[in-house]
N, C-alpha and C positions, 0 to 999 in steps of 0.2 A: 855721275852726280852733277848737278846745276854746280858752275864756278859761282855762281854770286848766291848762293841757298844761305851765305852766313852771314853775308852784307845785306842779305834782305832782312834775315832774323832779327839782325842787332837795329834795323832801321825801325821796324814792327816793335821791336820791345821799347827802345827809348822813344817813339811818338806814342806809346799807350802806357810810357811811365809818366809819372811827375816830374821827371828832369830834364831839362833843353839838354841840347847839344855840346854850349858853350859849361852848363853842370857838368856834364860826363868826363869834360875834357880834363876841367878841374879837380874833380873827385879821383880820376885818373892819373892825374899829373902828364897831362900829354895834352899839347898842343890843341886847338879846336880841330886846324888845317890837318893834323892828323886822325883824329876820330872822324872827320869828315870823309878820308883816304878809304876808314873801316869801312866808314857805312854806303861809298860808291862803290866796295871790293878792288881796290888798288892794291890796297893793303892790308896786312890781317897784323891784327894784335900783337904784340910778346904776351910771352906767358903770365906775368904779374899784370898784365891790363886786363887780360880774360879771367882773371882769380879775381879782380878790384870789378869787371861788368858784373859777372857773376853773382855776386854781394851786394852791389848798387839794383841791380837791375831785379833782383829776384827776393829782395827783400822783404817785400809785405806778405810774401807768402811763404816765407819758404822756414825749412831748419835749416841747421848746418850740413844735415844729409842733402835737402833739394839743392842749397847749394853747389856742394861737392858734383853731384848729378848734373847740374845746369855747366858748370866748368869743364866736366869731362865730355858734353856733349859737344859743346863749343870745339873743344882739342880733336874733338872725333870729325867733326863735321871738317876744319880747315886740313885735317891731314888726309881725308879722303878725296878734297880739291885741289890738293896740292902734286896730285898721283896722275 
């Protein structure tokens, strides 16, 4: 699998949400300099940030199923780039 397939996802989903960067980071509680880490693939989330993108990110469309769905794909995708 592509190492960057979750820093590109997470890049695609907040330039075609309603929230900058400097939002995410807030809504997060994580630095900007850190989401910014996310969305080069430096660095991949903890687990309370990908449950907080999850919900920020997928919100106008989702339940709390697509939710849950959107979280575990997240978890699925960094732990098959991590291998």
């Amino acid at each position: 699998m592509n190492k960057k397939l979750f820093s590109e996802i997470l890049k695609n989903q907040i330039n075609s949400s309603e929230y900058t960067t400097k939002q995410i980071s807030e809504i997060c509680n994580a630095s900007y300099s850190t989401v910014e880490r996310w969305k080069s693939g430096k660095k991949y989330p903890e687990v309370h940030h990908l449950w907080r993108l999850s919900q920020v990110l997928h919100s106008g469309v989702s339940t709390k199923h697509h939710v849950k769905g959107c979280f575990f794909r997240y978890v699925e995708i960094i732990d098959s780039e991590r291998k």
